[in-house]
N, C-alpha and C positions, 0 to 999 in steps of 0.2 A: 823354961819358957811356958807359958800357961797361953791354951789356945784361946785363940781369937776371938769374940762376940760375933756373931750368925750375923746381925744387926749390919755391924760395920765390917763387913770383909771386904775386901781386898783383891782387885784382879791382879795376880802375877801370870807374864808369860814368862817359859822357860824358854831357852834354843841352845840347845845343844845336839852334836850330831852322834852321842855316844848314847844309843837307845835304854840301855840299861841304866846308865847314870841319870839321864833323864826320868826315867819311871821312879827311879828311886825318890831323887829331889823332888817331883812334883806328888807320889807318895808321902811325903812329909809337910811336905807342905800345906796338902789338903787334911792331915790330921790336926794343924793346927788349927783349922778353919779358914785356911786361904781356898777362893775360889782360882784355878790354874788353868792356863792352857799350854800349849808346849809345841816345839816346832824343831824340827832336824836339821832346818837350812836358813841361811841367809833369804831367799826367796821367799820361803815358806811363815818364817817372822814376817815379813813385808806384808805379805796374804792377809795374816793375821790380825797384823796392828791397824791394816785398814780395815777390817771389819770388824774389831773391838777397839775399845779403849784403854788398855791395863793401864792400870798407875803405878806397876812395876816392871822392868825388864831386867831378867836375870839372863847372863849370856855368855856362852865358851867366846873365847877372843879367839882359838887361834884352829876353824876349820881345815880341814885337807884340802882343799878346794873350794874355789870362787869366791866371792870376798869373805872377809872375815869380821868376827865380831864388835871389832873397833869398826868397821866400815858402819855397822848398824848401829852402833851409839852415833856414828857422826851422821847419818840420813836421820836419823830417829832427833835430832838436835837442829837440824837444819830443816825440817819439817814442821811449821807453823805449828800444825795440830796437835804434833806431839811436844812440842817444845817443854812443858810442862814436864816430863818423863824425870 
């Protein structure tokens, strides 16, 4: 994979609750030339997607607690603004 153009990047958010794995993907990602942000919670995604707009979400499905990843595909789809996601 040859990185990205500076030009046309790309907001990804990450959410995952596994801190390391998270640094890792979003370390990679930014070498490609993705712009990233990254989140540890269901909550903490929510936070984020209202005060950005990614045109990616990448997401663990299956937290230890409190809703779970699939919960944030289906807000993130039943949310007008992000419908587009």
């Amino acid at each position: 994979m040859s990185p990205v153009s500076r030009e046309n990047q790309e907001l990804i958010l990450v959410v995952d609750q596994d801190e390391r794995l998270l640094e890792t993907l979003t370390a990679s990602l930014r070498r490609y030339g993705f712009s990233v942000l990254s989140a540890t919670s269901f909550d903490e995604a929510i936070e984020t997607v209202n005060l950005v707009a990614p045109q990616v979400i990448i997401s663990e499905i299956n937290f230890d607690s409190g809703p779970r990843g699939f919960d944030f595909f289906l807000w993130s789809k039943t949310n007008a603004a992000f419908g587009n996601l």
